[in-house]
C-alpha angles and dihedrals in degrees: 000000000000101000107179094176123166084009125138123223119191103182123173125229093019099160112085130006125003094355083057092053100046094044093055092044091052093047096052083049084062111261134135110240140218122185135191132220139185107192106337101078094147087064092046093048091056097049096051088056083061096058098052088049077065096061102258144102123261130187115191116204130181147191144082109332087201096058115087088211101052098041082051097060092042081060101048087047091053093039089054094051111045096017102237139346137268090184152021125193102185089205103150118112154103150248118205106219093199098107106224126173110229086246095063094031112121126215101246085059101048082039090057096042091051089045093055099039110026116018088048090054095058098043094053100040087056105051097041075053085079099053106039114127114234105266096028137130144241122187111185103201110229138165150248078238084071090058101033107036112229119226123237084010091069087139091052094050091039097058090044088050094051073052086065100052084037090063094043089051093054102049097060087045091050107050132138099013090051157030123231114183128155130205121213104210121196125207107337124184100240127133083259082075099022086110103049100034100079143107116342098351081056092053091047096056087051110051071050096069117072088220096050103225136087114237130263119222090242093061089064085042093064096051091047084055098045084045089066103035125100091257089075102036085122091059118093128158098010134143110222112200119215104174105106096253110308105117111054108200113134 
């Protein structure tokens, strides 16, 4: 039902995880994909052959998000291919697993944090700002940290919660040319929690969650996509949460 033929996809951090999973479903949808790395080219590069065994075209570029320069020149290379975007899905980040109390927290680690999931954000937004097509999408990929707050990760659920006012922001910057929509994952089974999703603790996060069950990649990859169909081209500046209920938060 959802044909995005002819479309173009330029999605951060694609080569493991979520950005993965939205760069090969929206492939399958029909659209031509380009996907950023930072320091796992290999990966990218294999996803993005992937993504041509699907029939379509993939670009992989790679550097520091956070760098205006870089981020200049990942831009030039997809514009240059493709000749513009349709949508932008900003997906790279972290998540530190060190527990530290704010009180103890460093500023190298909240610097870093706010680098990789906030600075990023910005300088790539803004510059695949230049090259949207009218009637296209962006999706920022947040977090249940953002609503919730997360304790001894305060800069993880402080920069996803920024994510929240940004796409907000945007939305009212961008209409009518644009959607801006975010999603708030919960836990998702990708090799960021690999090391902290096992045995009891596992078990723990599940019973949590009113569905039972921790979420594939592939379940926040199917809202994204829904986020920048044509089914949703009525919805702007809105949260979608994708955590199997639970966060509550309307």
């Amino acid at each position: 039902m959802i044909d995005l033929s002819g479309k173009r996809l330029f999605v951060t951090g694609g080569s493991r995880g979520v950005g993965r999973a939205v760069a090969l479903l929206f492939a399958r949808a029909g659209a031509d994909v380009a996907l950023s790395c930072f320091t796992r080219r290999e990966a990218a590069c294999a996803v993005a052959a992937e993504v041509e065994a699907l029939g379509r075209r993939a670009v992989v570029v790679g550097g520091d998000h956070a760098d205006p320069t870089a981020v200049a020149a990942m831009l030039h290379t997809i514009s240059e291919t493709f000749g513009g975007l349709d949508f932008f899905v900003a997906n790279a980040g972290v998540w530190p697993e060190t527990d530290v109390p704010v009180a103890a927290m460093d500023d190298a680690r909240w610097g870093q944090t706010l680098r990789a999931n906030l600075d990023s954000v910005f300088v790539t937004t803004r510059a695949a700002l230049g090259v949207l097509a009218p009637r296209g999408g962006i999706v920022l990929v947040s977090s249940t940290a953002a609503q919730q707050g997360e304790a001894f990760h305060a800069d993880y659920a402080a920069t996803k919660g920024a994510l929240l006012a940004l796409t907000k922001s945007l939305a009212r910057e961008c209409a009518p040319a644009l959607t801006v929509n975010c999603v708030a994952p919960g836990w998702v089974d990708t090799d960021m929690s690999a090391n902290v999703l096992v045995g009891e603790y596992r078990a723990k996060v599940e019973r949590s969650i009113p569905l039972h069950r921790i979420a594939s990649a592939d379940d926040v990859a199917g809202p994204i996509l829904f986020l920048c169909s044509p089914l949703a081209r009525h919805i702007t500046g809105e949260i979608l949460n994708v955590n199997g209920g639970s966060v509550l938060c309307g």
